[in-house]
N, C-alpha and C positions, 0 to 999 in steps of 0.2 A: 504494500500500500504506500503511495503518495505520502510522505509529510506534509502538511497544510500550516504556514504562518497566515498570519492577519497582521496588514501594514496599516500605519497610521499616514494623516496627513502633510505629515512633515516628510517622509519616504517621497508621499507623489510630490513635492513641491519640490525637489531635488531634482527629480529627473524630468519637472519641467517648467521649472523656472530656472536653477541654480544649475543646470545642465552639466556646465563647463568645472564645478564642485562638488560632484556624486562621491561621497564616501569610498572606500572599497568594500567594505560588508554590502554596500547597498550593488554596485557594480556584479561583486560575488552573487548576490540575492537574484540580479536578474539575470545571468548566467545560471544558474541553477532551474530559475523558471523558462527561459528559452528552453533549456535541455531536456525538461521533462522532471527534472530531481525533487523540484518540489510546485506544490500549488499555493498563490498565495491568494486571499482573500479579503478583498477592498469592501469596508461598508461605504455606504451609501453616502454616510453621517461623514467620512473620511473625503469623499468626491467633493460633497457638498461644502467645504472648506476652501479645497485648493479650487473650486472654479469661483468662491470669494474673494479671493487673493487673486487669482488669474484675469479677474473681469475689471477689477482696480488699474488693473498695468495695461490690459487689453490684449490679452491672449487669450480668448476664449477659442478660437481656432484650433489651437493645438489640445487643448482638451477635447474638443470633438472628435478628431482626427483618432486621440490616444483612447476612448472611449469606445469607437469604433474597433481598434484593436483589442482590448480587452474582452471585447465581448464574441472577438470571433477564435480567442485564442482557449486552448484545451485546457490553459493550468492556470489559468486567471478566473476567480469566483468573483462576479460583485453579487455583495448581500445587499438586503433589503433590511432597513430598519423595522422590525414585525412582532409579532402579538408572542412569539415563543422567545425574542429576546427582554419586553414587558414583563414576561414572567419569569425569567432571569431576575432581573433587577428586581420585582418581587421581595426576593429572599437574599438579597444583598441589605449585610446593616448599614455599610459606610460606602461611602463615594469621594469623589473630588472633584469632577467637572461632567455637567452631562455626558458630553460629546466623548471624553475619556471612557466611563461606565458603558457605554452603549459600544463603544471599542472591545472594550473589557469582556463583557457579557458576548459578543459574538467570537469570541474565543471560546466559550463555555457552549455555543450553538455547536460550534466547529469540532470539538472536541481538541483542543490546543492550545497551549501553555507558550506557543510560540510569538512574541509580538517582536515587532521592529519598529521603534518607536525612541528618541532620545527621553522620555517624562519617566522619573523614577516612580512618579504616585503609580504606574502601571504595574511596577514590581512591587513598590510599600502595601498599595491598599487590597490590587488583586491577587497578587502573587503569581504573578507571568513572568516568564522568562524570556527577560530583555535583550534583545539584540541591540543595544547600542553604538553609536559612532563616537560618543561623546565620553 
């Protein structure tokens, strides 16, 4: 079986806005998902971010463009913010930021402890195992 990460918004905003400054775990990350090694999975809540950022600067283009590819490629999941990640969060006592928690909990949909994310509250509060650059 496929290992399955879940990338935060800060992942997408690297490989398209900061292009020219992709980490190497993140570089590694997407060699990994070209090759089949792993699949990773973008919430919704994650898109909805960097095309916030993207629309300020005026590249909403290449979002499109990158949206289009994700959706036709084999190892790229986009989740859907939904009533089974609600009831996640349910049974969570503590949080830190919505947009985090709902990060958080589709790790728990995913069955995966995996996140690539620099926000330690990802590791403090959820206890996911951070891939950081930082």
């Amino acid at each position: 079986m496929v290992k399955k990460a879940i990338i935060d918004a800060q992942v997408l905003f690297y490989f398209h806005y900061k292009h020219d400054k992709v980490p190497k775990i993140l570089q590694e990350l997407k060699e990994k998902v070209i090759n089949g090694a792993i699949t990773i999975v973008i919430p919704t809540i994650a898109i909805s971010e960097l095309l916030w950022k993207l629309r300020k600067v005026g590249k909403i283009e290449s979002l499109k463009k990158a949206i289009d590819r994700w959706e036709k490629s084999e190892n790229v999941i986009i989740d859907n913010f939904d009533l089974q990640i609600i009831k996640y969060m349910l049974n969570n006592k503590e949080s830190h930021e919505l947009h985090d928690e709902i990060i958080a909990m589709t790790c728990k949909k995913y069955d995966t402890r995996i996140i690539y994310s620099t926000d330690k509250k990802l590791k403090e509060i959820f206890n996911l195992d951070l891939k950081s650059w930082n």
